[in-house]
N, C-alpha and C positions, 0 to 999 in steps of 0.2 A: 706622540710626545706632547706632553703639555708646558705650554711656556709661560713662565711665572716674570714677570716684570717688578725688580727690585729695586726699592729707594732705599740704597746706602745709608743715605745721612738721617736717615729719620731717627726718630726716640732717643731716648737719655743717652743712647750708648755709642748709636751710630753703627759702622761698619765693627768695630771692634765683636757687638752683638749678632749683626744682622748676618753676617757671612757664616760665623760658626751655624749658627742657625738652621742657614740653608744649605750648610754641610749635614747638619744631621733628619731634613727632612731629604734630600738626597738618597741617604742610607735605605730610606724607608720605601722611597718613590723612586726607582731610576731611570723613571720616560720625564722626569725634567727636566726642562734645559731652561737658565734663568739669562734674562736682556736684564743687566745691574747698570745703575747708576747712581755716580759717587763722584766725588774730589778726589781725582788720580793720588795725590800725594800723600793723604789719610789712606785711602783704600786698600791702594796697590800694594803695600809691605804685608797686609790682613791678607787680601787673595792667594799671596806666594806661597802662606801657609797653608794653603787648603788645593793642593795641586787637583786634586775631584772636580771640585769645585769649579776652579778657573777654566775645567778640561771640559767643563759644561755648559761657559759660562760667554756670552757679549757682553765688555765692558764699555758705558760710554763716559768721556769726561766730563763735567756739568762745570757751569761758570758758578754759581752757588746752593747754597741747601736754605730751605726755611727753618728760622730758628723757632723752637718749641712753644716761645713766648710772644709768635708774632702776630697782629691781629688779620684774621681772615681776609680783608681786603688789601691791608698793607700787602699779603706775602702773595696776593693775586697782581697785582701791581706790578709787584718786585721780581717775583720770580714764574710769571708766566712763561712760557717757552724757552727758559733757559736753567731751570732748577732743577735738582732733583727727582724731585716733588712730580711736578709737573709734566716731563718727559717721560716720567717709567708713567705716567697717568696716558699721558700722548701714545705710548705704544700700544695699548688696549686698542685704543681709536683708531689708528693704523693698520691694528690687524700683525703687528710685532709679535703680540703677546697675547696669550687669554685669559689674562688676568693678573693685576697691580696690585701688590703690595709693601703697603708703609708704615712705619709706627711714628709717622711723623705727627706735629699740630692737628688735633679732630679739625677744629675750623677750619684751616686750610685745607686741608685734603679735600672736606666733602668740597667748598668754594671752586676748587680748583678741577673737581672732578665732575661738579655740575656744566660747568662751564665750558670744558673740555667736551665732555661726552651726552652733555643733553641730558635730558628727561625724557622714558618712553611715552608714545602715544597713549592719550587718555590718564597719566599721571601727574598729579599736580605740582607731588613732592616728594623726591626719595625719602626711603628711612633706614637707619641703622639697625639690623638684628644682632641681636646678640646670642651663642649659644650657651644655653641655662642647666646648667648639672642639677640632680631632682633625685630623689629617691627611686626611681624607677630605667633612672638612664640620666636622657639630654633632653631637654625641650630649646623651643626658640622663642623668643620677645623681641619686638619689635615695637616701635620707636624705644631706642634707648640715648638717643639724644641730638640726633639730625637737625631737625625743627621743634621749637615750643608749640603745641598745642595743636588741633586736628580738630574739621569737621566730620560728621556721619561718613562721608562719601571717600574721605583721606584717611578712614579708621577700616573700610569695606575694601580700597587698596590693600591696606597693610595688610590686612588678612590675605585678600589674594595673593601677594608678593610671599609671605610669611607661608603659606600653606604650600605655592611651588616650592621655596627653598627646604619644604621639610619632605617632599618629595624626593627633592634630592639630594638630602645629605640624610636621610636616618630610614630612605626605601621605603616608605608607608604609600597604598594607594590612596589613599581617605584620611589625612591627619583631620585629627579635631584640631577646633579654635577656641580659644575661650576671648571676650574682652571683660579688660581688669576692671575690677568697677571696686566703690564701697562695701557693695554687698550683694548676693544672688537674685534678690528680687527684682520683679523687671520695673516696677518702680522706680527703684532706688538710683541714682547716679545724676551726672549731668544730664542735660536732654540731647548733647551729639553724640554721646555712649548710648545711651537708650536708641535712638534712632536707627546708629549702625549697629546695631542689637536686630531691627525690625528689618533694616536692608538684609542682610542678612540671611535670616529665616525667609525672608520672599523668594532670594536669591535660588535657594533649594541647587545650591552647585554638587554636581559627580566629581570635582576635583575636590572638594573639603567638608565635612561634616562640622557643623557648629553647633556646640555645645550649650553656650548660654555665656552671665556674666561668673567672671571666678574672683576673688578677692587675693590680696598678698600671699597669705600662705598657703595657695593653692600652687606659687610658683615653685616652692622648693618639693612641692609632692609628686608633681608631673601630673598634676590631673589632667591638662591636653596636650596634645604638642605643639602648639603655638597659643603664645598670650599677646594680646593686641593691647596697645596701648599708646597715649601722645608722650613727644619726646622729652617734656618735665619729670612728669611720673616717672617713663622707662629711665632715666637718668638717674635718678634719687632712688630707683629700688636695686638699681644696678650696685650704686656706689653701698648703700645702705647692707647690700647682701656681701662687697668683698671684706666692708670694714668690717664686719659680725665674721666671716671667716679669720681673717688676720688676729681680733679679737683671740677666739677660741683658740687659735692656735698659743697664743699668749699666755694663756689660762690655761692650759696643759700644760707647755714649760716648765711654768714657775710652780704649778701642784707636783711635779714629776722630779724637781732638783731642791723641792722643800724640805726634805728627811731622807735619810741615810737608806729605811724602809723602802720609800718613796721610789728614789732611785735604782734598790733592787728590784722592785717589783716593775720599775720598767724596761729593766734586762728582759724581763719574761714575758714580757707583752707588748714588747720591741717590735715584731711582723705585725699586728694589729694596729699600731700607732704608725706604723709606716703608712699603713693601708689608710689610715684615715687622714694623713698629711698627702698623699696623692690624691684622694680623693678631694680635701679643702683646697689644693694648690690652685691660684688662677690662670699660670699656665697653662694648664693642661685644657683648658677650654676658650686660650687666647685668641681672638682675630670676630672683629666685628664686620659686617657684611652690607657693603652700601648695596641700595634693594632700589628697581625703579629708575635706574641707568644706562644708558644704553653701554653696556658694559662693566663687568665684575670687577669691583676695585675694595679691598679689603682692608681694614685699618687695625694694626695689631694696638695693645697697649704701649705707651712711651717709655715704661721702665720693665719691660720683661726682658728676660733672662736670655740666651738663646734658644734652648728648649721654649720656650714662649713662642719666640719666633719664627721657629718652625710647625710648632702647631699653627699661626697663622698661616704661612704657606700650604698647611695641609690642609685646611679650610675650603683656600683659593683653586686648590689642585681638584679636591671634591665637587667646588660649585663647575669649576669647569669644565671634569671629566662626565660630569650628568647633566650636561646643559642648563644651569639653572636660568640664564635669561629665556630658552630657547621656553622652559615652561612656564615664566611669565608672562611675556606676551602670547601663550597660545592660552592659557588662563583670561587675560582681559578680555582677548578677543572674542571667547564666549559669553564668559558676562557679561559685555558692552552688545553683542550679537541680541541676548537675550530683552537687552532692555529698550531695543528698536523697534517702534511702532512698525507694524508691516505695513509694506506698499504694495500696491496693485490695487485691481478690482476687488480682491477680499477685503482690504480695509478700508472701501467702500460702502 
């Protein structure tokens, strides 16, 4: 069984969202069993509908929820051990749960999740992956907006974190890396992308093959399976990529109800236009991945749908049932193995 720890009150919708949600990744997964927390008096009339659910389910009462607009230290303050938030975070760390998720405040979460569960040995600073739909499938990017900015050595993390997680959620023994840069040349970029360019290539790892530097439009082609990047950029190509789908989807609409024509012809290529609204939906690739914690805690978007939110939990179900912390640290600990002067008489 795998056990999903749920925050009720997170995202625009709350329990009204998050329950159905995790009625319909249920459907899909039946070795879940969910530790939920919520505001008895909101939740409980939402759970009665979902008798599956409740028959799956630990509910516990919380004294309050963080609200969406509150600022990360405020809602550390406020709602440390008795929120939410915080508790379905707490179960991870307890060993309740294998794994939290929320669509609650991004800042709160990671604040509270850092705080909660540490950073692992030899990591400076978690980061958020995101997983990226491409021509080719799904890749993964990483920082999409944790922390601003990243040394050589916090961009050679991401990659290791970034290449276990693609390990195990897309099966690859050997993902490529790419990091984002302006442009392929090894010239080209800041000098802490160049460098973690050079780390890198030294590194010569058996857990990830690295590519080189890739530029923006190498994310929608899949040219690797992970793009390494600091959390300004991943933030802005993140945001940048849903507003251009939403865009498009707009732009079809109104070409599609413009004439009489128009709208016959979308009778008939009605299964086509389906297929390419599933594919632009951001649902369907809902749930960001805090990387570099000592334990999986997941952060859906604040206004998805329920299907949204069960794609997060399917995320959370994946990194769990493939161990992905268990291939992070066994990843550091080679590469930090390799980069230790030897001792003894030989390094004499």
């Amino acid at each position: 069984m795998i056990r999903i720890s749920l925050d009720l009150m997170g995202g625009d919708f709350g329990p009204q969202v998050v329950i159905p949600g995790a009625a319909k990744a249920l459907e899909r997964h039946p070795d879940i069993t969910f530790v939920m927390y919520g505001l008895k008096e909101q939740c409980e009339p939402v759970l009665n509908q979902f008798p599956k659910v409740k028959e799956k389910s630990v509910f516990h009462d919380c004294e309050l929820a963080v609200r969406m607009d509150e600022k990360p230290s405020q809602a550390l303050r406020r709602g440390r051990y008795v929120s939410t938030m915080w508790r379905s975070i707490e179960a991870v760390k307890t060993k309740e749960a294998d794994v939290a998720v929320s669509a609650g405040n991004t800042g709160a979460l990671m604040a509270m999740a850092k705080f909660c569960l540490r950073t692992m040995a030899n990591i400076e600073r978690p980061a958020i992956a995101a997983i990226w739909p491409t021509l080719k499938g799904e890749s993964i990017v990483l920082d999409v907006g944790a922390t601003i900015g990243a040394d050589s050595q916090q961009l050679m993390d991401f990659a290791l974190m970034g290449g276990a997680m693609a390990r195990a959620l897309f099966d690859v023994e050997r993902p490529t890396i790419g990091l984002l840069n302006v442009g392929v040349e090894e010239i080209k970029g800041q000098e802490e992308v160049r460098e973690a360019g050079r780390l890198l290539r030294e590194a010569n790892l058996d857990s990830l093959e690295y590519f080189g530097f890739v530029e923006g439009n190498d994310l929608g082609k899949g040219t690797v399976d992970v793009v390494v990047t600091e959390g300004f950029s991943g933030n802005i190509a993140l945001k940048a990529a849903e507003g251009t789908a939403r865009q498009i989807g707009e732009y079809l609409r109104a070409a599609m109800s413009r004439t009489l024509l128009a709208r016959i012809g979308y009778l008939f290529a009605k299964g086509a236009f389906d297929m390419l609204r599933e594919k632009m939906d951001p649902s369907r690739v809902n749930g960001g991945v805090f990387l570099g914690l000592n334990g999986v805690v997941i952060k859906s978007h604040g206004g998805a749908n329920a299907d949204g939110i069960a794609a997060a939990i399917e995320v959370g179900y994946d990194m769990a049932k493939n161990g992905l912390n268990q291939k992070i640290e066994n990843d550091l600990q080679k590469y930090h193995a390799k980069r230790q002067p030897p001792i003894g008489p030989e390094a004499a």
